[in-house]
Backbone as CSV, one residue per row, in Angstrom:
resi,resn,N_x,N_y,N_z,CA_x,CA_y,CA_z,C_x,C_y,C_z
1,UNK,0.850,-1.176,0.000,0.000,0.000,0.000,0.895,1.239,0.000
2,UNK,0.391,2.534,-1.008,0.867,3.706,-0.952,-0.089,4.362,0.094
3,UNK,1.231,5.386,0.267,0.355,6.697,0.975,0.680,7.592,0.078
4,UNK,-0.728,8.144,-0.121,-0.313,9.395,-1.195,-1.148,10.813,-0.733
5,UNK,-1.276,10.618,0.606,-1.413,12.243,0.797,-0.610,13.336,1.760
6,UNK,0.467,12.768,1.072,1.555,13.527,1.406,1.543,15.095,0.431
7,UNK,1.975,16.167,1.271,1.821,17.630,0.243,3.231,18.288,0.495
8,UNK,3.642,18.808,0.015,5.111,19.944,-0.099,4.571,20.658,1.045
9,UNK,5.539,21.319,1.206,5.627,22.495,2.793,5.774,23.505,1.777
10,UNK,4.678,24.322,1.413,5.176,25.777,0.629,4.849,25.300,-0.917
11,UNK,5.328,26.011,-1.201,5.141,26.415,-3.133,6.177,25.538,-3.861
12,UNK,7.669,25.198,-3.539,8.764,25.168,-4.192,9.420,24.120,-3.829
13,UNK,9.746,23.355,-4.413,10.488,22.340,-3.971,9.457,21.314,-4.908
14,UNK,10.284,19.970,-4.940,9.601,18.591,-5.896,8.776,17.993,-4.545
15,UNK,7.992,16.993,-5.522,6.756,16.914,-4.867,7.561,15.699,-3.639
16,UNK,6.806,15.165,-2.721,7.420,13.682,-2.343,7.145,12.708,-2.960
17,UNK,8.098,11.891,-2.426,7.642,10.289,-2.980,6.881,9.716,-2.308
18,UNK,6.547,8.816,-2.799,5.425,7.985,-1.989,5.822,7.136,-1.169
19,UNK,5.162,7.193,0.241,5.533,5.923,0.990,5.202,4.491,0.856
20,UNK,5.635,3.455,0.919,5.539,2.306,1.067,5.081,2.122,2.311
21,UNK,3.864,1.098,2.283,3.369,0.469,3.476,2.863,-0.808,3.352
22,UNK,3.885,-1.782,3.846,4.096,-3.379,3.199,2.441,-3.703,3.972
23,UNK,2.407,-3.474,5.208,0.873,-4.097,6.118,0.477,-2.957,6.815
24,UNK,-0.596,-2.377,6.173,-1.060,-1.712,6.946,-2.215,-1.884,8.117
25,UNK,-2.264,-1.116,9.171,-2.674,-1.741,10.176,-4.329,-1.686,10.138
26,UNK,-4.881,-2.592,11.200,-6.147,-2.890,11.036,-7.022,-1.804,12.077
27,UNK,-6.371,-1.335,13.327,-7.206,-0.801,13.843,-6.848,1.300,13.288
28,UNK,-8.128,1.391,13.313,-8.597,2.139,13.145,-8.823,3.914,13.824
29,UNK,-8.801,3.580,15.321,-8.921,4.663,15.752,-8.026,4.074,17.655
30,UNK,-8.168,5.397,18.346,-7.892,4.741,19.472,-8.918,5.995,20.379
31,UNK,-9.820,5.373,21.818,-10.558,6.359,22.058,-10.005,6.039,23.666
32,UNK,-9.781,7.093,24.207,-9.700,6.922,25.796,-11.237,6.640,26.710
33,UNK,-11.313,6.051,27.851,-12.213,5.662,28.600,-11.731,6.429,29.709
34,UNK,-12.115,7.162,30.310,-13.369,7.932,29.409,-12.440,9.276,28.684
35,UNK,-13.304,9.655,27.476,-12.681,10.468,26.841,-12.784,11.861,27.499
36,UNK,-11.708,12.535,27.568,-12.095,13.422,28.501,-12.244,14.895,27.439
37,UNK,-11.165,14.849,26.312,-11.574,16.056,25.473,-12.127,15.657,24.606
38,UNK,-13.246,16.834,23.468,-14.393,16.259,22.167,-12.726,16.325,21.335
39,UNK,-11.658,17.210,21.363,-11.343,16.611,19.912,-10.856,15.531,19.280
40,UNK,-9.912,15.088,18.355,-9.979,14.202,17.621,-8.469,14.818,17.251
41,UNK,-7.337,13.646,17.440,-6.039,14.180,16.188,-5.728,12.988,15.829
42,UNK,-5.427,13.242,13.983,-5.331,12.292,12.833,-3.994,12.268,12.631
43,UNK,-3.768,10.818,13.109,-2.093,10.090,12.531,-2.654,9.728,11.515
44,UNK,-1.590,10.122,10.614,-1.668,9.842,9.178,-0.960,8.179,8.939
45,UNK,-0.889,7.274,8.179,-0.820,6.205,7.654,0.676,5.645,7.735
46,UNK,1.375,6.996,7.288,2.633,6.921,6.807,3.712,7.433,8.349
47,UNK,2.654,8.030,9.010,3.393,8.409,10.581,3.715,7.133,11.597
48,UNK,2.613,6.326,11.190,1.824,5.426,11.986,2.669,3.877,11.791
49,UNK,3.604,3.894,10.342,4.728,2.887,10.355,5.411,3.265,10.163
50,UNK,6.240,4.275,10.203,7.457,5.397,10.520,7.644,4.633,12.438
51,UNK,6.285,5.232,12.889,6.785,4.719,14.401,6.816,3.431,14.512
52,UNK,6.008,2.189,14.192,5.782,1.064,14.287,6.908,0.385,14.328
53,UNK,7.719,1.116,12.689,9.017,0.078,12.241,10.220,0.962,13.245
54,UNK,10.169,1.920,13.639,11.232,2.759,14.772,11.526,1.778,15.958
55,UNK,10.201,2.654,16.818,9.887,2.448,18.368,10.008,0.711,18.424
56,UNK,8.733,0.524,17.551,8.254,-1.025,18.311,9.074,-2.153,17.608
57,UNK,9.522,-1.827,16.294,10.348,-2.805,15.640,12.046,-2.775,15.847
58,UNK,12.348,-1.894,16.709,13.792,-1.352,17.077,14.532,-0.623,15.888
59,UNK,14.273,-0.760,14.695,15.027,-0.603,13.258,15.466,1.335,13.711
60,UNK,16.343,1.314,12.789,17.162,2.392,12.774,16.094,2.842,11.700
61,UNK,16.906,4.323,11.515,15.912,5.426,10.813,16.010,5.175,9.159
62,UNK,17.173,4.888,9.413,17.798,4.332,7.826,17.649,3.372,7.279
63,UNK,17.230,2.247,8.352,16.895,0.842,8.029,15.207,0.939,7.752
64,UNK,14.131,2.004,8.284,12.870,2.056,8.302,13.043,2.999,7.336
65,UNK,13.605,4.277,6.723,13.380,4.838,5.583,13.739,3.699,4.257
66,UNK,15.039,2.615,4.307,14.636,2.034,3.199,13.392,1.165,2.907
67,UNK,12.911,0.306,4.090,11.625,-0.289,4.198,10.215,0.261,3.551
68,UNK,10.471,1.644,3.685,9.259,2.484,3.279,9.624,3.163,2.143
69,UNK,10.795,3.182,1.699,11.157,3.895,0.296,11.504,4.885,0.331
70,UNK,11.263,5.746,1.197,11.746,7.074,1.369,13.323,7.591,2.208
71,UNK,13.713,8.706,2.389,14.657,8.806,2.860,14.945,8.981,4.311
72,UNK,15.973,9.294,5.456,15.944,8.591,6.267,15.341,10.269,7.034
73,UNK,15.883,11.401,6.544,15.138,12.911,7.044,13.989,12.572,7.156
74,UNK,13.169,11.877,6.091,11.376,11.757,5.813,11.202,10.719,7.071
75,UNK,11.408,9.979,7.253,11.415,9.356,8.430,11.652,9.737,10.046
76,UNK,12.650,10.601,9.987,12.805,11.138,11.421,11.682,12.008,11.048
77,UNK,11.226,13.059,10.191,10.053,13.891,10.390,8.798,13.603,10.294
78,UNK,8.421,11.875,10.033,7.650,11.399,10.263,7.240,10.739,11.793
79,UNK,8.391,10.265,11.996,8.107,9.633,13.787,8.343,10.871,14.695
80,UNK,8.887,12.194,14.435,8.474,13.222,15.378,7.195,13.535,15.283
81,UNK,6.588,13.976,14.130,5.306,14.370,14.352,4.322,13.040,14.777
82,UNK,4.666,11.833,14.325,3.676,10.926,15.256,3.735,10.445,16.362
83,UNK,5.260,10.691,17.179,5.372,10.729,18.827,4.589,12.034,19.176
84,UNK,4.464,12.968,18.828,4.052,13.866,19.244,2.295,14.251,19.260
85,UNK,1.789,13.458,18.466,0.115,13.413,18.455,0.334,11.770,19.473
86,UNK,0.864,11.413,19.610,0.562,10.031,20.579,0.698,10.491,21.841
87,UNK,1.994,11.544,21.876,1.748,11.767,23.840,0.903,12.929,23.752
88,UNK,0.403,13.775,22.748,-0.601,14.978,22.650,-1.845,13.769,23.352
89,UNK,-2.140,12.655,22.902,-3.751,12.120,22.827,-3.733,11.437,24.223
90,UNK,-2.554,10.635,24.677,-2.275,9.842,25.850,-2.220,11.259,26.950
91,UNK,-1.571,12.185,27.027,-1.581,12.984,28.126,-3.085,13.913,28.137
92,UNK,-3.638,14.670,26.745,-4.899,15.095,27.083,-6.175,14.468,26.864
93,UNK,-5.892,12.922,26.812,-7.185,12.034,26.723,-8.170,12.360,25.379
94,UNK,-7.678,12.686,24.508,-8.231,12.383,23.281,-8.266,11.547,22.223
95,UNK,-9.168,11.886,21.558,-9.531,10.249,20.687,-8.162,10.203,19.622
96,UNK,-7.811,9.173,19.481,-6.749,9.197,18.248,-7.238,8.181,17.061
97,UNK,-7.617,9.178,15.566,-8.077,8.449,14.483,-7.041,7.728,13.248
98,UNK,-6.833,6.987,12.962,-5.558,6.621,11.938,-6.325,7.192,10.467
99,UNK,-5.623,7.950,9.972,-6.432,9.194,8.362,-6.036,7.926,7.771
100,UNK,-6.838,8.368,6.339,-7.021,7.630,5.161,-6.371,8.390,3.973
């Protein structure tokens, strides 16, 4: 599976490449009991095995950017921004949705 809604930062620069995502995952959302805030923040697809193949699979950044096709920068700026909506949702009890 691709992820293809990836967008440029700004006007200039080539577009990205697409990520590779050998299995993508089955669940769907994650909701705290009880939820304590209404909003909602969306890990994107491509954040979501950036961390998987990091954190939980031990792999280096370089070893998970070739896995996914991309390079190993796209990868560290992928598992920052998805550590960062994971302890955003775990510390203020909000729902966490995996985007499409």
């Amino acid at each position: 599976m691709t992820c293809g809604r990836r967008h440029r930062r700004g006007r200039r620069g080539r577009l990205p490449k697409q990520v590779t995502i050998p299995n993508p995952v089955k669940t769907q959302k994650f909701i705290p009991q009880p939820a304590i805030a209404t909003n909602t923040i969306t890990i994107e697809p491509a954040e979501l095995e950036a961390i998987r193949l990091v954190d939980l699979e031990g792999l280096s950044q370089e070893q998970a950017g070739t896995k996914m096709g991309v390079s190993r920068g796209t990868i560290w700026r992928l598992v920052k921004s998805a550590r960062m909506k994971v302890a955003q949702a775990l510390t203020e009890g909000q729902q966490l949705n995996v985007g499409e």
